[in-house]
C-alpha positions in Angstrom: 6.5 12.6 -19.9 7.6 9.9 -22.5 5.1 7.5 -23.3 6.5 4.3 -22.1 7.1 6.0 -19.0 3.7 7.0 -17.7 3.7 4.2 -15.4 5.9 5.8 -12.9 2.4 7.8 -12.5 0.7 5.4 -10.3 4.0 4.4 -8.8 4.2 8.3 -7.3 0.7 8.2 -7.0 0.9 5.0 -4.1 4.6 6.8 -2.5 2.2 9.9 -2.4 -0.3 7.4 -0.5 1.7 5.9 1.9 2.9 9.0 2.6 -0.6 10.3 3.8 -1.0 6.7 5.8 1.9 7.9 7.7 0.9 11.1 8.7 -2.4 9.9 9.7 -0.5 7.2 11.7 1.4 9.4 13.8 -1.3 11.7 14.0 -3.3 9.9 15.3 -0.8 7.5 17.0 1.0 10.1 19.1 -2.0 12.3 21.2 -3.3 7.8 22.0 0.0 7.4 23.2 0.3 10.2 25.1 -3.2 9.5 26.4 -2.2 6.0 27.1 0.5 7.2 28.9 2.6 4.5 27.4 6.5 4.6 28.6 8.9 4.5 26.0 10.8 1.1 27.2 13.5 -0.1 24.7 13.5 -3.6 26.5 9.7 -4.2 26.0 9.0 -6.4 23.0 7.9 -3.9 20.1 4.1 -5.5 20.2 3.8 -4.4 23.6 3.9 -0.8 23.8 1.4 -0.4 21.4 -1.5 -2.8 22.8 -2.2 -0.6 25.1 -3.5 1.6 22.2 -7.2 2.0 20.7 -7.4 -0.2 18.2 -8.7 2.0 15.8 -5.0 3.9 16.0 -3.5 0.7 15.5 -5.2 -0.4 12.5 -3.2 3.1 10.9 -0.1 1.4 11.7 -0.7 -2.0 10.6 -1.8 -0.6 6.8 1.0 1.3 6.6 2.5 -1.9 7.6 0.6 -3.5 4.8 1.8 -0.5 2.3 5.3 -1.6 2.8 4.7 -5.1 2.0 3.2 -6.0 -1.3 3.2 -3.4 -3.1 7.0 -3.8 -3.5 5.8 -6.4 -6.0 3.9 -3.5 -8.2 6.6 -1.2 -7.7 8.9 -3.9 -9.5 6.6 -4.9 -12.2 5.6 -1.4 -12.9 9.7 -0.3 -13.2 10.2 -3.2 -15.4 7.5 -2.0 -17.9 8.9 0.9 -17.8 12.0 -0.2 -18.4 10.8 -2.6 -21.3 8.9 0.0 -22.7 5.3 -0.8 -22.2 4.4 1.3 -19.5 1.2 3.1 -21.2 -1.9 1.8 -22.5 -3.5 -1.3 -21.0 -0.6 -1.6 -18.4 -1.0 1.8 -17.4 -4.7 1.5 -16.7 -4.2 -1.8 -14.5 -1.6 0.0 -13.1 -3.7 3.0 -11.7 -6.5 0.4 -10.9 -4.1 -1.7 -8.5 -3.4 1.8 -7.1 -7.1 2.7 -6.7 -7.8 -0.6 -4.9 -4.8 0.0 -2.4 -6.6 3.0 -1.3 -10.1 1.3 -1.1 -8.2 -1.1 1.2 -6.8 1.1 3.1 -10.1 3.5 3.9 -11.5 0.2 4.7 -9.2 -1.0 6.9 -8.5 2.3 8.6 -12.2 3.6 8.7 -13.6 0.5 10.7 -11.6 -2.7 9.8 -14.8 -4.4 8.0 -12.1 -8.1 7.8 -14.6 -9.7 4.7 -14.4 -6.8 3.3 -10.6 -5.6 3.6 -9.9 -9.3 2.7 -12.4 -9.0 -0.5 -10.5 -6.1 -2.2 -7.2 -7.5 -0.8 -7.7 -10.6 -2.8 -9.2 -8.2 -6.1 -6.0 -6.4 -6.1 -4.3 -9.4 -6.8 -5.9 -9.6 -10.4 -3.7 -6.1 -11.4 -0.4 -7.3 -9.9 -1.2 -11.1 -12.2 -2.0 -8.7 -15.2 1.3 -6.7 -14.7 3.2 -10.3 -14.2 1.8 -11.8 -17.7 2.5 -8.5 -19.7 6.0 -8.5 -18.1 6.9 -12.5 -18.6 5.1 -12.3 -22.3 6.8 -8.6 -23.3 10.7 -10.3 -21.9 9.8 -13.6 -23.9 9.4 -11.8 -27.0 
C-alpha cells in the first residue's frame, strides 16, 4: 500500500465495524421480535414497532444508528488526507485512535448503555476528528 494511502486502513477498519454492529443488530433484533410478536404494520410510525423490544436489542440499533452519523465526518477528512497526500504518520495514528474509540463507544453502549460513560468517550472522540480537521485546513493552506 502506498504510503500516503495507509489511511484508508482505519477507514476499512470502521466499514468492517459497522458491519459487525449490523449483524449483531439483527441477530439479536430478529429472535426479540419474533418473541415480541411484533406485527409488521407499514402504517405504524417506525418508532413504534420497535418499543415493544428489550431495550438492550434496541441499544444495537441505535449505535448502528450512531455509526452512520458522524463518522461520515472521519470518513471525509481521512479521504481528503489521502487525497492530499498525508495519510500516514501522525494522521494515520489519530486516525486508528478515532477508530479505536468508536468501538469503545459502541461495547459501551451495546453492553449496558453506562450514558456518563458513552457520553465521556463520545466527547474524547471528538479530539481525533479536530486533529484530522487542523491537518487537513493547515496541509490545503499550504
Amino acid at each position: 500500500m502506498s504510503e500516503n494511502i495507509e489511511i484508508i486502513g482505519p477507514v476499512i477498519a470502521l466499514v468492517v465495524w459497522s458491519m459487525v454492529m449490523w449483524v449483531w443488530m439483527y441477530a439479536t433484533r430478529i429472535p426479540a421480535m419474533i418473541a415480541a410478536e411484533v406485527r409488521l404494520d407499514p402504517n405504524a410510525p417506525s418508532g413504534e414497532l420497535v418499543s415493544k423490544l428489550p431495550a438492550n436489542v434496541r441499544w444495537k440499533a441505535d449505535n448502528y444508528n450512531h455509526l452512520m452519523e458522524q463518522p461520515t465526518i472521519f470518513y471525509a477528512l481521512a479521504l481528503s488526507l489521502a487525497l492530499l497526500g498525508e495519510g500516514s504518520g501522525f494522521n494515520l495514528y489519530v486516525a486508528w485512535a478515532y477508530v479505536l474509540l468508536r468501538i469503545i463507544h459502541s461495547l459501551v453502549h451495546v453492553l449496558g448503555n453506562n450514558i456518563k460513560l458513552r457520553f465521556f468517550v463520545f466527547v474524547f472522540s471528538n479530539i481525533p476528528i479536530l486533529i484530522l480537521l487542523y491537518n487537513s485546513i493547515v496541509t490545503i493552506s499550504n
